[in-house]
N, C-alpha and C positions, 0 to 999 in steps of 0.2 A: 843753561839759560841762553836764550837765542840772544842776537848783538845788538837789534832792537830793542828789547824787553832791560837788558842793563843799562840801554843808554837812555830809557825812559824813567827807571828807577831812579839814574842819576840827576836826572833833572828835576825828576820830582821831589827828591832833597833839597836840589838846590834852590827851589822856587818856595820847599817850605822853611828854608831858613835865609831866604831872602838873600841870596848872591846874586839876584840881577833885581836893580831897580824896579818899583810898583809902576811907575808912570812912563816906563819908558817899555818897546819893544824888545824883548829878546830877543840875541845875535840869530842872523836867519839861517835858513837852510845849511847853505852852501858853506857860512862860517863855522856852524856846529859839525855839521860834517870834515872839514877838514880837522877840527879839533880830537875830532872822535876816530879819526881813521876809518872813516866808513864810506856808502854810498850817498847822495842825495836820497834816493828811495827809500835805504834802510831808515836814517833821519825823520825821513816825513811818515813813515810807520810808529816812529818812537813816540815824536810830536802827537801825532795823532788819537794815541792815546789817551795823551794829556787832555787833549781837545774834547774825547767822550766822555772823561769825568770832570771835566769845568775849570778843568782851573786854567785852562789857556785858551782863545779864541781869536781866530785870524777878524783882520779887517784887511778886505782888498787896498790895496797899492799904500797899508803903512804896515803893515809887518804884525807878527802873534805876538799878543800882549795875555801876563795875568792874570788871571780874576780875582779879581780882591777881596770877595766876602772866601776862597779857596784856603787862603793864607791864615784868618784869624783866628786866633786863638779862643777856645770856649769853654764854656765850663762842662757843653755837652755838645755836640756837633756829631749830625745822621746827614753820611750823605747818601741822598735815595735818588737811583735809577730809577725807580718808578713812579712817576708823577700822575696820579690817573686824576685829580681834582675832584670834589665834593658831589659833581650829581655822577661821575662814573663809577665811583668807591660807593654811593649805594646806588646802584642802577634800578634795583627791586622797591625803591623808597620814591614817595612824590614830595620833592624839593621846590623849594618857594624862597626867590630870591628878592628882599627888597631893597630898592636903591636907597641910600642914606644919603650919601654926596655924587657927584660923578661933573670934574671939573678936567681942564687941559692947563698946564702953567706950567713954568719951568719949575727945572729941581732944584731944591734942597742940594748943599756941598756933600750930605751925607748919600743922599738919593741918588745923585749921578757919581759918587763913589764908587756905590753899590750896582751899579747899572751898566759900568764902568763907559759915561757918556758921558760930554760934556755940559754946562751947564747953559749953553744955548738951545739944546733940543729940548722939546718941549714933552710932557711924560701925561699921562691920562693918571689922574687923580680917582682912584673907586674909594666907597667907602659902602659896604653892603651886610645886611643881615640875612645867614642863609637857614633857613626854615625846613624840619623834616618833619614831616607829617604833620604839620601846623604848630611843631614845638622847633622853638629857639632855641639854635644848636653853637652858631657861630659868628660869629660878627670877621671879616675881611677888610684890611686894610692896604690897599694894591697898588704899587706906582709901576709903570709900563712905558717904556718908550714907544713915543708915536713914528718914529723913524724905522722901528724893527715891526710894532704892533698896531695894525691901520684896522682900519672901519669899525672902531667900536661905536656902537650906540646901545640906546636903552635896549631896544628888543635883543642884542645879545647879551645885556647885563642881566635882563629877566630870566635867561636861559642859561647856557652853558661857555662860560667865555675860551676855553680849554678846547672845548667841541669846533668853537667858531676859531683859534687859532690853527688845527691839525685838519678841519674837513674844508672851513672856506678857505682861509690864506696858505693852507697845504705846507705849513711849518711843523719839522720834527722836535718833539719836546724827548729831549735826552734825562734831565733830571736836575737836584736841587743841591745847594748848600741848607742847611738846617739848624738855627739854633733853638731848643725845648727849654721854656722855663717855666717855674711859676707863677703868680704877678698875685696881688691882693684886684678884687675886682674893682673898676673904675665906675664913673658917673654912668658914663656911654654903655659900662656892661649890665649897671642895673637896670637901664634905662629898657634896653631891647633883649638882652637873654636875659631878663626877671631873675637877677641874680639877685641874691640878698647882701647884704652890706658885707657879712662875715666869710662869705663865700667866695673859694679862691678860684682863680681861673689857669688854665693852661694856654701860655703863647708859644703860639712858634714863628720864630721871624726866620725869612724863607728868601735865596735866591735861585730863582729857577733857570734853568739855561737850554736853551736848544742844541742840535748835533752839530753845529759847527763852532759851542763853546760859548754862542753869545749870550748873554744873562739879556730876561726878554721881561723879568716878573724881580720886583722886591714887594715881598705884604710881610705883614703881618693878622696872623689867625687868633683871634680869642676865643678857646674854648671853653661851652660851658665842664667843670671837672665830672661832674654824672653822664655826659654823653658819649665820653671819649678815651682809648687806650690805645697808646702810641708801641708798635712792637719794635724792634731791632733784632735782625738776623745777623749772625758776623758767620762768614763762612770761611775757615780755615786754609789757605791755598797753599 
C-alpha cells in the first residue's frame, strides 16, 4: 500500500468515528503532514481523496472541513459516483417537469447542516413533479445554495437543472450521499403521483457534492414504488 493511500485510510476512520470536531476545520496540510512523516504533496494526495468521495471539502482561506451528511449513520447509505439526474438516466424518455414551489429563503438549522452553510446564505427552495411520458413518476424536493448554484429560473427548472449546473456554470458533479427508505404515501403524493392512500412510496434523501467536496444539492425524491428499482454494485478491492 502506497503512503498516500494509508494515510487516507486513516483519516477516513478518523472522520468516521469522529476524532476531529464537525464544525471546526481539520489540522491542515502542513500539520498532518508533519504528524505523518510525509511530504506536503504526498498529504494533499491523501486529502484529496477524501475530497472525491465527499466527505471533506476545502473552502478557500478557512481550511477543509467534513461533510456531514459523510458521517451519519443509516439504516442504509449508497454512496453513488454517478449522479446523472432524472432526464439523463432516461435520455430515450420525454420528461415533463412541473413547478410546484420555487422560492429563495434562508435555511432551515437542518438544511444549512446538510449544505454545510451557514444559516445567512440564502438556498433556492424547488419543489417539482417530474413526469415521463405523461405519467407521474416522481415528486423532488431540492434545497441549493445560491452562493455555490446561481441563475436558476423557471425555464431551467422546466428542463434539466443538472444539465444547466455542468454545461452553463461548467460545475463538476462528483456524486452523493444517499439515504433509501420507505415512507407510507403523503397528501402531496396522492395529490400528484395518483398514488392511492395504501400505496407506499420510495424516498431517497440525497446529498450531492461536486469535485472539490462541496455539497451543492440536499432533496428529497418520492418515488412512485411501480416506477422504480434502485441497484447497488459493491466491488471488491
Amino acid at each position: 500500500m502506497r503512503k498516500y493511500e494509508y494515510i487516507s485510510n486513516e483519516m477516513r476512520r478518523r472522520i468516521q468515528e469522529e476524532y476531529y470536531p464537525i464544525d471546526q476545520p481539520i489540522p491542515d496540510e502542513l500539520s498532518l503532514a508533519k504528524e505523518f512523516s510525509c511530504s506536503r504533496m504526498t498529504m494533499k494526495r491523501a486529502l484529496d481523496i477524501l475530497v472525491s468521495e465527499g466527505m471533506l471539502y476545502r473552502k478557500r482561506g478557512h481550511g477543509t472541513f467534513i461533510v456531514k451528511s459523510s458521517i451519519q449513520q443509516l439504516p442504509v447509505s449508497v454512496t453513488d459516483r454517478e449522479n446523472l439526474g432524472l432526464t439523463k438516466l432516461l435520455a430515450n424518455k420525454q420528461i415533463e417537469s412541473r413547478i410546484i414551489q420555487f422560492d429563495v429563503e434562508f435555511p432551515s438549522d437542518e438544511v444549512a447542516k446538510q449544505l454545510s452553510i451557514e444559516k445567512t446564505v440564502p438556498v433556492y427552495h424547488i419543489i417539482r413533479l417530474r413526469k415521463v411520458e405523461g405519467e407521474p413518476y416522481v415528486i423532488e424536493e431540492t434545497y441549493m445554495p445560491s452562493n455555490v448554484i446561481s441563475e436558476l429560473n423557471e425555464d431551467v427548472l422546466h428542463g434539466s437543472v443538472y444539465r444547466h449546473i455542468t454545461e452553463t456554470l461548467k460545475l463538476t458533479i462528483a456524486g452523493s450521499h444517499r439515504k433509501i427508505r420507505a415512507d407510507k404515501s403523503s397528501a402531496l403524493d396522492r395529490e400528484y403521483l395518483e398514488c392511492a392512500p395504501d400505496d407506499p412510496v420510495l424516498e431517497v434523501e440525497q446529498v450531492a457534492f461536486l469535485n472539490t467536496g462541496e455539497p451543492f444539492e440536499y432533496s428529497f425524491a418520492r418515488h412512485r414504488y411501480d416506477k422504480f428499482v434502485f441497484s447497488s454494485v459493491h466491488i471488491r478491492k
